[in-house]
C-alpha positions in Angstrom: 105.3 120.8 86.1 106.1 117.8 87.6 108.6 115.4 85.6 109.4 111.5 85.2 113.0 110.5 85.8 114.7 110.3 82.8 116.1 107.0 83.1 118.8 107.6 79.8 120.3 110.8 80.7 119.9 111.6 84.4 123.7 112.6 85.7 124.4 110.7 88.7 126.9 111.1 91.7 128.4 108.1 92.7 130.0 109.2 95.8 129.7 106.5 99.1 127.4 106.8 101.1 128.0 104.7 103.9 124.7 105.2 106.0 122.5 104.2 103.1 119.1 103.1 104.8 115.7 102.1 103.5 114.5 105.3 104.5 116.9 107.3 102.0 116.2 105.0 99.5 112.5 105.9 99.6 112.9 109.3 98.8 113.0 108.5 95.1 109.6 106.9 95.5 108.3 109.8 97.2 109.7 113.0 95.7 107.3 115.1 94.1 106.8 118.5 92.3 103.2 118.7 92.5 99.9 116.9 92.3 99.4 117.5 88.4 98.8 113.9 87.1 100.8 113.2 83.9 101.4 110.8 81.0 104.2 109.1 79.7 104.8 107.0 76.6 107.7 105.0 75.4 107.2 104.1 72.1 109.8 101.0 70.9 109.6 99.6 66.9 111.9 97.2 64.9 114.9 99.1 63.0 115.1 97.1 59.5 116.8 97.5 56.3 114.1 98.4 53.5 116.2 96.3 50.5 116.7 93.0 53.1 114.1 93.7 55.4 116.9 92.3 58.0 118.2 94.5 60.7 118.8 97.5 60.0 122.9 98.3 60.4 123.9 100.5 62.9 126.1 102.8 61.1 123.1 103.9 58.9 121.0 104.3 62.2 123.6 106.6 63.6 123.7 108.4 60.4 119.9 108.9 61.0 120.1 109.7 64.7 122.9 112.3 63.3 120.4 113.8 60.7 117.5 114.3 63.3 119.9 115.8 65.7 121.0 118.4 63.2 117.4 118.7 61.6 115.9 119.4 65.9 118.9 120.5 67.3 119.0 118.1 69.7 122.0 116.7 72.0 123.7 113.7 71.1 124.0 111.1 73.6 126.9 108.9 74.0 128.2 105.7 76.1 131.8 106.2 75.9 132.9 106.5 72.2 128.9 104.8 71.0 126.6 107.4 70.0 123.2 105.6 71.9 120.6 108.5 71.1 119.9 111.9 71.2 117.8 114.7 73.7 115.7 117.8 73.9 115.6 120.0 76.7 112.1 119.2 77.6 113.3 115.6 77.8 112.1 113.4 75.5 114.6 111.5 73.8 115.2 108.7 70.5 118.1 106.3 71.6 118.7 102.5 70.5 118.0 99.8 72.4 120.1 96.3 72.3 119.4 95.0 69.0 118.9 98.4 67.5 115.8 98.9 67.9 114.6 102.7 68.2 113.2 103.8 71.0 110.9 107.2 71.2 110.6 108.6 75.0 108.6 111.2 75.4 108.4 113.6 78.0 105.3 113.5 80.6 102.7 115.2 79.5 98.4 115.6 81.1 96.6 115.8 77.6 96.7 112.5 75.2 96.5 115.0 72.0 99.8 116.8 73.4 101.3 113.5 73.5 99.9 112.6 69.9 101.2 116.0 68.5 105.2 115.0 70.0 105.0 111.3 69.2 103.5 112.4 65.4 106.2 114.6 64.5 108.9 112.8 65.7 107.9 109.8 64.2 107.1 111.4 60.6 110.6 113.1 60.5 112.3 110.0 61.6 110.7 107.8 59.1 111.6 110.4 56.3 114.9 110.5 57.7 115.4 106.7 57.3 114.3 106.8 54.0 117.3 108.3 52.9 119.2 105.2 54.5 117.2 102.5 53.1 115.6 102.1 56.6 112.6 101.4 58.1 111.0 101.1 61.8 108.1 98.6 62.1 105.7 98.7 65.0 105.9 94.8 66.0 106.6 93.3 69.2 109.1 90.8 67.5 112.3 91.4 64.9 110.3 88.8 62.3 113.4 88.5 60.1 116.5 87.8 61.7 117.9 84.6 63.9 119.0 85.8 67.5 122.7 84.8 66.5 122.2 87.3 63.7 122.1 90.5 66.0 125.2 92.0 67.4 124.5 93.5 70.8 125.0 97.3 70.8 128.1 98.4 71.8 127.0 99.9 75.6 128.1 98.9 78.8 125.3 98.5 80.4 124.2 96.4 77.2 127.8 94.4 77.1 127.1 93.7 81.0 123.6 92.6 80.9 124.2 90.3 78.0 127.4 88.7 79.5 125.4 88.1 82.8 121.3 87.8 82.6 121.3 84.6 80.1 122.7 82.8 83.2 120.5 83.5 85.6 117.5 80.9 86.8 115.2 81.3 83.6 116.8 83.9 81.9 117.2 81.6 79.1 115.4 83.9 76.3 117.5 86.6 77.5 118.8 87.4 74.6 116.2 87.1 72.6 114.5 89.7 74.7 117.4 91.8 74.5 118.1 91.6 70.6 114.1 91.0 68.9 112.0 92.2 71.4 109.3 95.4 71.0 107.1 97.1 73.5 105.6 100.0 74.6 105.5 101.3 77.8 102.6 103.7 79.3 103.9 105.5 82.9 101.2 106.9 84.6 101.9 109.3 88.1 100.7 108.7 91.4 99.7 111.2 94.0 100.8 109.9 97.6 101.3 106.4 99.2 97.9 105.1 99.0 97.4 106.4 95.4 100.6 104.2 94.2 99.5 101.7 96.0 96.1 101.2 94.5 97.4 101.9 91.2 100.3 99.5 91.4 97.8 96.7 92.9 95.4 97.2 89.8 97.6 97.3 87.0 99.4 94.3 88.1 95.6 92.5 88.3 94.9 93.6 85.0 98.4 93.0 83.3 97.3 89.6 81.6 94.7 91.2 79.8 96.2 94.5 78.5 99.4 91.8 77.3 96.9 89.1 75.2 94.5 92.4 74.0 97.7 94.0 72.4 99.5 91.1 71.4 101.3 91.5 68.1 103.8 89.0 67.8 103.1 85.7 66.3 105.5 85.4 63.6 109.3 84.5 63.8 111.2 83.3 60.8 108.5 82.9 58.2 106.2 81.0 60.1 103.6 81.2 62.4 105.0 80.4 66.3 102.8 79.3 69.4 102.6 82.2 70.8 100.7 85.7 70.1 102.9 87.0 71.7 106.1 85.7 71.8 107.6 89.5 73.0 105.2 88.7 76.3 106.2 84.9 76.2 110.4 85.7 75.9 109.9 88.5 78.9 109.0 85.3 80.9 112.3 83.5 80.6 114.7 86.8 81.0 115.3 86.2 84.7 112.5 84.6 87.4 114.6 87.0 89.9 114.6 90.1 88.2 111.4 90.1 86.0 107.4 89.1 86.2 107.5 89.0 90.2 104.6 89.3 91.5 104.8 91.5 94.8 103.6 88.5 97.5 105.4 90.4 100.0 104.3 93.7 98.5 100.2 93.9 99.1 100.1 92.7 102.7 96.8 92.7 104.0 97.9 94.5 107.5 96.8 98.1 109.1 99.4 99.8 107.4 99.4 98.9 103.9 99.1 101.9 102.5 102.2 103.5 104.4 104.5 100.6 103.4 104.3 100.1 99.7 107.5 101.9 99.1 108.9 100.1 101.8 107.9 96.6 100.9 108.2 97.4 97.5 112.1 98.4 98.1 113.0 94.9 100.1 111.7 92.9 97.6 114.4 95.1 95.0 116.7 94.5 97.9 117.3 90.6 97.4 117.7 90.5 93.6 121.3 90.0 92.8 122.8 93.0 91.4 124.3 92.8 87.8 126.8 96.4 88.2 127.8 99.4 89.8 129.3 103.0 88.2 132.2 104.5 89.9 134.0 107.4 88.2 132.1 106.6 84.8 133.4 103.1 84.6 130.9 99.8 85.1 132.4 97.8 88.2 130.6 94.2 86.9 128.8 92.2 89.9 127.5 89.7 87.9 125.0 88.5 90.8 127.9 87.2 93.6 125.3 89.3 95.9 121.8 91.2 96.3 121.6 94.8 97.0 120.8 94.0 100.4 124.0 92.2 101.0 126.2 95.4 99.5 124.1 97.9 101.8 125.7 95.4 105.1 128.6 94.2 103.6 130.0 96.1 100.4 131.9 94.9 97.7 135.5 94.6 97.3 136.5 98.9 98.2 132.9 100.3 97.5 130.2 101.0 99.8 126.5 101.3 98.9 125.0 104.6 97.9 121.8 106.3 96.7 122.2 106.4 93.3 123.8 102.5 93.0 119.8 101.5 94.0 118.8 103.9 91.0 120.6 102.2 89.0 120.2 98.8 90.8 116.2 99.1 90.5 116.6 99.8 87.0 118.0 96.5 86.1 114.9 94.8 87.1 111.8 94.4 84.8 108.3 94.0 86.2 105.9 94.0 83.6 104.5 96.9 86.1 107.2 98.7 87.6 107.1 100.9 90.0 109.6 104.2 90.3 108.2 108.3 91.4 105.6 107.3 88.6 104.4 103.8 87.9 105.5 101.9 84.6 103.4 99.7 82.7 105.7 98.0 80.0 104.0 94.1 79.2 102.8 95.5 75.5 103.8 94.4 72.0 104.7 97.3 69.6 102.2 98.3 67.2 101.1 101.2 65.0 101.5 104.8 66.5 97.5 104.9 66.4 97.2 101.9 68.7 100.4 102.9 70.6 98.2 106.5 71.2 95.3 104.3 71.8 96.8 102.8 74.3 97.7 105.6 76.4 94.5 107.0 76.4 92.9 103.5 77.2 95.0 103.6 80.6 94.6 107.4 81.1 90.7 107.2 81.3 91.3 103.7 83.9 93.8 105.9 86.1 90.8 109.2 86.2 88.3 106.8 87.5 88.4 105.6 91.7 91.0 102.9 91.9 89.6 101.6 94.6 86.0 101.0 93.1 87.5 99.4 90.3 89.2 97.1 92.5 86.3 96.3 94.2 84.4 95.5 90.5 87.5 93.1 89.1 87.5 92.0 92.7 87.7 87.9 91.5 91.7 89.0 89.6 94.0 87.7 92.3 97.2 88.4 92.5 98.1 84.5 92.8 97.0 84.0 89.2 98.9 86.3 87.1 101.5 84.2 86.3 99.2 81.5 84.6 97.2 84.2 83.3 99.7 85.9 82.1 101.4 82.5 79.8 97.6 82.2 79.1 97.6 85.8 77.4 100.8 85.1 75.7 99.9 82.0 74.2 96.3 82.8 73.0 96.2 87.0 73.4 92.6 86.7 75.1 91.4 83.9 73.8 90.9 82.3 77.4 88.8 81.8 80.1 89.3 82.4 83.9 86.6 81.6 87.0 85.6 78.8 84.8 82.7 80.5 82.5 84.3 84.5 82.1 86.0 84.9 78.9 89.4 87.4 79.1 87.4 89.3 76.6 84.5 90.3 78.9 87.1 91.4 80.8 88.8 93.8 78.7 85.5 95.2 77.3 84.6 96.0 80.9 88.0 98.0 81.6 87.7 99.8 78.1 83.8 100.7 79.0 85.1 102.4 82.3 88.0 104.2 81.1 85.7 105.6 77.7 83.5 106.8 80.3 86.4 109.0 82.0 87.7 110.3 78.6 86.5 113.7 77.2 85.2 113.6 73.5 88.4 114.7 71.7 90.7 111.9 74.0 88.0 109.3 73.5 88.5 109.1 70.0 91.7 107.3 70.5 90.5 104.6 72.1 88.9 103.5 68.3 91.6 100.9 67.4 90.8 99.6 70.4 86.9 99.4 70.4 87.7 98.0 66.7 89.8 95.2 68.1 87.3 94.4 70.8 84.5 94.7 68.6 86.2 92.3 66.8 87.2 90.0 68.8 90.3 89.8 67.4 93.8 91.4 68.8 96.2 92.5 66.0 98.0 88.9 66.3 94.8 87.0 65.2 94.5 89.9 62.4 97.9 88.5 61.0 97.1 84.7 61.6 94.0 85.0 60.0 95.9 86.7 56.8 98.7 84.1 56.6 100.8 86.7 56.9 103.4 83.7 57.9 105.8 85.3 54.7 107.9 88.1 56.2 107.7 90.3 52.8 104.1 90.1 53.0 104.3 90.6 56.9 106.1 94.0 56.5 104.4 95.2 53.7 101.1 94.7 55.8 102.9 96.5 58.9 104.7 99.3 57.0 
């Protein structure tokens, strides 16, 4: 059974490699088990403290890291002296992201209902867990209740390194917001061969905008109501214009061999971001973006020569909202409730069962050359837009939920329901808490908890 690269855990060898091309770089793009088709979900909420309702501490959410590892008999995980999270030997994992939030990985998994049983009973032991603490963990795309200067940056290296570094950088002005306050969830979806990842990644990168402003959920900072629905998908646009949001112009080329040069195009364009770090014998050698990837695979730095696993790790320090790896991420949605976080899986399982090309060809008038203002449209307004002039981003959406309902079997299908309720609505989960003043943060996390 094929599985998706466990970006926490994976052990890496760090030994030079001094003939590191292009073409041993795209092995990690094209190494596959087999042609099974699989789902992943990462599943991010807000850590807060019950009594306060500001963030939560981290010695009580190591205490309940601790408990769930003893309760599962998990493996702890640690960076150095810092307990980060904890493992099972399928590979799903719980670790702590920047600002403490909790992140639930799962493993990759073909049904939706398999992936509802996992992400169900980890997330009902964990929140009976963090009861004992005084904690809770709120699906919401934004920490409501605490300043940015009020959240120490977990003790990580990769954390400490990124945090020193990315604010810096050309727009990565909301950096730390995004690290600190910032909730999502991600949906990674498997491809089958070149063409297959190639389709997939051109789609969901069309369609971005519209999943972002349908599952926006993060309109409120600091008891009141901010201009943006979601500010999570507003922030991500300030955390680096080099590293995240690019748009692949080089990427989609319109010449004989498209298919056969995704990985290849989409590797170059990884190339020439600047890299923030590199690991050699378990300790971070900072960068701090003096050069690209591209100019340590010619040139080096200081003693150390490029290897395989430096682009790894290289790749993983740069956020697409659709990100492509052996398996394509899709990571530009707020946190919500697990139902809609389910939801939201199966709403891009039944899109990926249905002919990518076809649906190209029917959301043909999405260009790649709009996202961006689409995308501040989304984040501003969730889909209260237009685009072509007359078509609302709603007519939109209901068209991609129509075709991925039609893929779904009965018992998946029903989990597309908070999303048909939205839509049938007309009103994302942001517009729910406008429209309830829900601008008071004790009345915003009663309604979310």
């Amino acid at each position: 059974m094929q599985k998706l690269l466990d970006k926490k855990t994976e052990k890496i060898n760090y030994s030079n490699d001094s003939t590191l091309t292009i073409e041993k770089i795209e092995q990690f793009y094209t190494t596959k088990k087999n042609q099974t088709l699989q789902y992943g979900l990462e599943y991010e909420r807000i850590s807060l403290d019950k009594k306060t309702h500001k963030n939560a501490s981290y010695t009580k959410l190591k205490k309940i890291i601790e408990h769930y590892s003893l309760i599962c008999a998990w493996e702890l995980v640690f960076d150095n002296n810092t307990l980060i999270g904890a493992k099972n030997n399928s590979g799903s994992s719980i670790s702590l992201e920047p600002g403490n939030q909790l992140e639930i990985s799962l493993c990759p998994k073909e049904s939706i209902i398999d992936i509802d049983i996992e992400l169900t009973k980890i997330v009902e032991l964990l929140d009976k867990i963090a009861e004992v603490y005084d904690v809770i963990f709120v699906g919401y795309g934004f920490n409501p209740s605490n300043a940015t200067s009020e959240i120490e940056i977990l003790n990580k290296t990769r954390y400490r390194i990124m945090d020193s570094y990315l604010p810096y950088c050309t727009k990565g002005e909301l950096v730390q917001k995004m690290m600190r306050q910032t909730a999502g969830i991600q949906v990674n979806i498997d491809y089958l061969n070149k063409k297959d990842a190639y389709l997939k990644l051109l789609f969901f990168n069309l369609i971005s905008p519209f999943t972002l402003g349908l599952f926006s959920n993060s309109p409120i900072e600091n008891n009141s109501i901010c201009p943006y629905k979601s500010n999570r998908g507003y922030i991500w646009m300030y955390s680096g214009e080099n590293r995240c949001n690019f748009f692949y112009k080089n990427i989609f080329n319109k010449f004989f061999f498209k298919y056969s040069n995704i990985f290849k195009n989409y590797i170059n364009e990884i190339l020439d971001i600047p890299m923030v770090y590199i690991e050699r014998d378990n300790k971070a050698v900072p960068i701090q973006g003096k050069i690209t990837f591209r100019e340590f695979m010619n040139n080096g730095f200081l003693d150390y020569k490029a290897c395989y696993s430096d682009y790894i790790l290289h790749q993983s320090l740069c956020f697409p909202d659709v990100r492509l790896k052996n398996y394509i991420e899709i990571r530009n949605h707020d946190s919500s409730d697990i139902k809609t976080a389910l939801g939201l899986c199966a709403f891009y399982k039944g899109l990926s069962l249905n002919n990518i090309q076809e649906l190209l060809s029917t959301f043909s008038y999405l260009k790649i050359k709009d996202i961006p203002s689409y995308n501040k449209s989304a984040a501003i307004f969730g889909l209260d837009f237009t685009i072509n002039k007359n078509k609302s981003a709603w007519e939109v959406v209901e068209a991609l939920f129509e075709l991925s309902a039609k893929k779904l079997n009965s018992k998946e299908k029903v989990y597309l329901n908070p999303i048909y309720n939205l839509i049938k609505q007309r009103k994302t989960k942001a517009d729910i808490a406008i429209e309830y003043g829900l601008d008071n943060i004790q009345e915003l996390i009663s309604y979310l908890y």
